[in-house]
N, C-alpha and C positions, 0 to 999 in steps of 0.2 A: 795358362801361366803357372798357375800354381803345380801342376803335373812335371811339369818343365823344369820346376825348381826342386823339384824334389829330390832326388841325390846330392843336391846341396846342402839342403836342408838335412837333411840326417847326417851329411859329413859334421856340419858344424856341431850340432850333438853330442856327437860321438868324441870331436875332438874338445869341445867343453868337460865331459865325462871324463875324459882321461887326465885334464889338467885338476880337477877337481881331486880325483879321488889319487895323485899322485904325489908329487913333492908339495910342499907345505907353501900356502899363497897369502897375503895378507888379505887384510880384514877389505879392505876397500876394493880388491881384485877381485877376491871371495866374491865380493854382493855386485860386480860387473859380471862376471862368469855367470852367476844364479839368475838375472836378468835375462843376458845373451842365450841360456839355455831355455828359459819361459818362451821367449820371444820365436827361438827356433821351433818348439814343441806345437804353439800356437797357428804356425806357419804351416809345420807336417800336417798335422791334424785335419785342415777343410783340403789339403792336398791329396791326401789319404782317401776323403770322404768325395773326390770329385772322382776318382776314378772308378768309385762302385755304382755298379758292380763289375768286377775286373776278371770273373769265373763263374760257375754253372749254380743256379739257386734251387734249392729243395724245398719243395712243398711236400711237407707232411699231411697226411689223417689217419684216422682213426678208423678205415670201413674199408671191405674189401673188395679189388677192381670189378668194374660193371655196374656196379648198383647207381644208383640219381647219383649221391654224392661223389664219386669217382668220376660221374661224366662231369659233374660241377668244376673236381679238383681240376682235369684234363684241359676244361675250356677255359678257364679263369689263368690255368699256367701257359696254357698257348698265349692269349693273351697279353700276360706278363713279358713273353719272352719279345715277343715282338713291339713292346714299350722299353723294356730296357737293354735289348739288344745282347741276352745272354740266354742260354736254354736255362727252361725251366722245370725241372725234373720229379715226376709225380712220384712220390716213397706210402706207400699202403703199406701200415700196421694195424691190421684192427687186433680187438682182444681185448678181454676185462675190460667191458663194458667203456671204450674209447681209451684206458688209462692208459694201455702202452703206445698209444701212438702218441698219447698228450706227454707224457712223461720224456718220452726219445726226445719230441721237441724244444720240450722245456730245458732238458739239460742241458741244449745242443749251444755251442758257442755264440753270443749274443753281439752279430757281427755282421747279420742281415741276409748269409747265405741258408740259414734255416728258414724258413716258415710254418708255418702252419694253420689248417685250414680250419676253422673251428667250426664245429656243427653246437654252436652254443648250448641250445634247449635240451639236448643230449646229455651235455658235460654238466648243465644245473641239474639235470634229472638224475645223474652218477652221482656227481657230489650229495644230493639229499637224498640217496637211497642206499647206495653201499657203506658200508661202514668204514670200511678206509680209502682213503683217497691219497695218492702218493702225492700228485701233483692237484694246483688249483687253476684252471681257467681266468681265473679275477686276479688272484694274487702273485701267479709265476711269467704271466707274459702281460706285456703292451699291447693295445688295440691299434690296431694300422687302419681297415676299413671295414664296414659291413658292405656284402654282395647282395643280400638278397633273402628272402625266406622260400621254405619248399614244404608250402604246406600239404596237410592230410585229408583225407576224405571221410565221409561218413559213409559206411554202405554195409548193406544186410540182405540176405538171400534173397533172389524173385521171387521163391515161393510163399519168403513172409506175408501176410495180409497188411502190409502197411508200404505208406506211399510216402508221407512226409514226416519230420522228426517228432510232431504230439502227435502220431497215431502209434508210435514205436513208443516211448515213455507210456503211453493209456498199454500199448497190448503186452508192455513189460512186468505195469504194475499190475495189470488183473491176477498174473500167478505170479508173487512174488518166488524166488527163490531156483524158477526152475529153467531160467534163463541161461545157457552161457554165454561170453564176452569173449572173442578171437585179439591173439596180440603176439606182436612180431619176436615176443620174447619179457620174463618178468625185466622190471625196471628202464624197456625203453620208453619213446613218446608213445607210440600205437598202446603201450599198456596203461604211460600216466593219465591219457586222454581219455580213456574209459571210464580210466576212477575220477576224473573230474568230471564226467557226463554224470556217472553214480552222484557225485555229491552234489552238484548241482540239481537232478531231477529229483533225487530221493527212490530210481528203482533199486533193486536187490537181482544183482546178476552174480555172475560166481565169472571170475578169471580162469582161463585156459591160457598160456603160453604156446609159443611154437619156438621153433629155431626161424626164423625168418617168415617173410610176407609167402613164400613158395610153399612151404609147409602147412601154412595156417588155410590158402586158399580151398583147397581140395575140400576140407571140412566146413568153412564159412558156404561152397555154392552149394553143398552137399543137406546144407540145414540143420548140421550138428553143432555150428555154433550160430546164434543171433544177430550179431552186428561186429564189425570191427573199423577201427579209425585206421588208415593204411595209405600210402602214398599215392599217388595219382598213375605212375607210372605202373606200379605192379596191379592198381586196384579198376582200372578203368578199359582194359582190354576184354575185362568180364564183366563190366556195366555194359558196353559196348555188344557183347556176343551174347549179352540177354541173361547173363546168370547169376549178377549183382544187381543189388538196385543201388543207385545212390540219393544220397537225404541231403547230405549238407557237405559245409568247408569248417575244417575249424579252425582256419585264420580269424582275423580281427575283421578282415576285408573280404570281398568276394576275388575270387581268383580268376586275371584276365583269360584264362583259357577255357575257363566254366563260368561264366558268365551269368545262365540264367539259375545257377545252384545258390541256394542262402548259408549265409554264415550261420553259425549254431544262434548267435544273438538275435537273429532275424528270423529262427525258428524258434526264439522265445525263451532261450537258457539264457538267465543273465549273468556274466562277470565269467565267459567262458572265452580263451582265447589261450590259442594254440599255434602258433605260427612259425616255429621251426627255423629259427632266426643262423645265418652262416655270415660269416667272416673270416679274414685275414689278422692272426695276430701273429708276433713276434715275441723270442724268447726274451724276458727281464732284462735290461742295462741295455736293448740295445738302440742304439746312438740314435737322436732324435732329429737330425739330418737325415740318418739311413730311412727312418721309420716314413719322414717327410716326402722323399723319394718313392718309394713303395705305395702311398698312397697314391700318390700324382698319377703313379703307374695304374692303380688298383680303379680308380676312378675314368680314367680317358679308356682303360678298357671294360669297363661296362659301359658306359655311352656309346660302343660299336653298335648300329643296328644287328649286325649280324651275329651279338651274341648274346645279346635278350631274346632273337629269333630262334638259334641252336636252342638254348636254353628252355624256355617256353614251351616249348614238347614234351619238356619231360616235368612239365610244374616248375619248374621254376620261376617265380615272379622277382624279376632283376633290379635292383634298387642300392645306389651307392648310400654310404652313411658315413659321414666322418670320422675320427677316430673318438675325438672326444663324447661323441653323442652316441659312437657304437659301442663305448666302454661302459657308460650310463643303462646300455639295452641288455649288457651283457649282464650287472648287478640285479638290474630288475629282473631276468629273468630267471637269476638264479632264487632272490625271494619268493616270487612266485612259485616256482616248482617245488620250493620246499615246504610252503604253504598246505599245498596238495600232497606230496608226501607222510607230511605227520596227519594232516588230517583223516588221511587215506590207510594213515600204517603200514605205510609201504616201507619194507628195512631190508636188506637184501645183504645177508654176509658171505 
């Protein structure tokens, strides 16, 4: 109905608009016309908002095609497409440490055809480590839904002498110093996670960087670096083929796909939780019908069996979260990670 009415509805507007701003009307027509034009405005407005989405919707991120998060964006926008009956179209910007892709999203007209895929624990990790940050995660967009977290593993060379997570802390701290620590890069999770294992046990390892999980490997099976936190998809084809060993999860929970692996708390580090939290947010103002929408969608498709299954291979543990309660995970996470930051001295200009 309201679709239907709509070229109506903006006729009258328009012709309100031109009585107004024309020849000179008295006082009591004046405030019938300013009426008649509320009334029409109020009428556009959920007319407007019943036909979105009317064109193709962009999901944004921050990481580049192939990796977990990219198969994440791919199935979550499939999904979407086939809930609200428009293509859903993947846009991969990574760079500067997530900002350019968070930054394109945030500017992008707040009108529900932008999205954006947020890798939370990344963008709290950026925001408390680099020194400037163009855009905020918290501050420039709205929460629509959490999807789910992708968490990380713990794993260190077969050749190391250690089996479980206190025989790694015992054979780290016998030689303090001469440890290294493998990481997908300064200032991501694989790097924060390390210096939260540091603060929590009290060893003395020393950070090495890589450019990615592919770079760092060669030297972690090689025994030139010690341990590294790394995702399950790059890190578990070489547990598999005998050349990693894995110790732990550093979720909060244990992850359906490792099942008999212990959380770092359950190997006896306390206040250690890493979980790698994703969701669905939208650029600032935009319209809280549209965001309503989005969710609805965001929600019936994770309850697909078949895309906690897709998903599930590559770590990913599928979990809807509302907006309200996903924006709540987003603040926490970002205190936390700052937590570990300064405590860590981690600054990164």
């Amino acid at each position: 109905m309201f679709t239907q009415s709509l070229p109506l509805v903006r006729t009258t507007i328009a012709q309100v608009r031109t009585l107004l701003t024309g020849s000179p009307v008295s006082v009591p027509l004046r405030a019938g016309l300013l009426a008649a034009l509320g009334v029409a405005a109020a009428m556009a407005a959920p007319a407007a908002l019943a036909d979105y989405p009317d064109r193709p919707i962009q999901l944004v991120l921050s990481f580049p095609p192939a990796g977990a998060t990219d198969v994440l964006a791919r199935a979550v926008g499939q999904r979407l497409s086939q809930e609200l009956h428009q293509p859903v179209v993947v846009d991969n910007r990574p760079g500067a440490g997530g900002a350019i892709g968070m930054s394109y999203a945030a500017k992008a007209a707040p009108d529900g055809y932008t999205l954006y895929l947020a890798a939370v624990t990344n963008a709290a990790i950026a925001a408390a480590t680099y020194s400037s940050q163009p855009v905020s995660l918290a501050k420039d967009f709205v929460p629509i839904a959490g999807i789910g977290n992708v968490p990380h593993i713990l794993v260190v060379p077969a050749s190391l002498p250690v089996h479980t997570v206190p025989e790694l802390i015992k054979y780290l701290k016998a030689e303090p110093g001469k440890y290294n620590f493998a990481s997908q890069g300064a200032g991501t999770l694989s790097h924060l996670e390390s210096e939260l294992f540091r603060l929590r046990t009290g060893v003395d390892v020393v950070h090495v960087p890589y450019k990615g999980s592919s770079f760092a490997m060669p030297d972690l099976m090689a025994g030139r670096a010690a341990m590294m936190f790394d995702s399950i998809p790059s890190a578990m084809p070489h547990v598999k083929s005998g050349k990693l060993r894995l110790l732990g999860v550093a979720s909060e929970k244990r992850v359906s796909s490792l099942p008999e692996t212990q959380t770092m708390g359950e190997a006896g580090i306390q206040d250690f939780r890493a979980n790698n939290l994703f969701g669905l947010v939208a650029p600032k103002g935009t319209p809280p019908a549209v965001v309503k929408k989005l969710a609805a969608a965001a929600r019936a498709a994770v309850a697909m069996p078949e895309f906690a299954q897709q998903l599930g291979a590559q770590g990913v543990e599928v979990k809807y979260t509302p907006a309200d309660e996903f924006g709540r995970m987003i603040a926490e996470e970002m205190r936390t990670w700052n937590k570990v930051a300064q405590a860590a001295k981690v600054k990164i200009d």
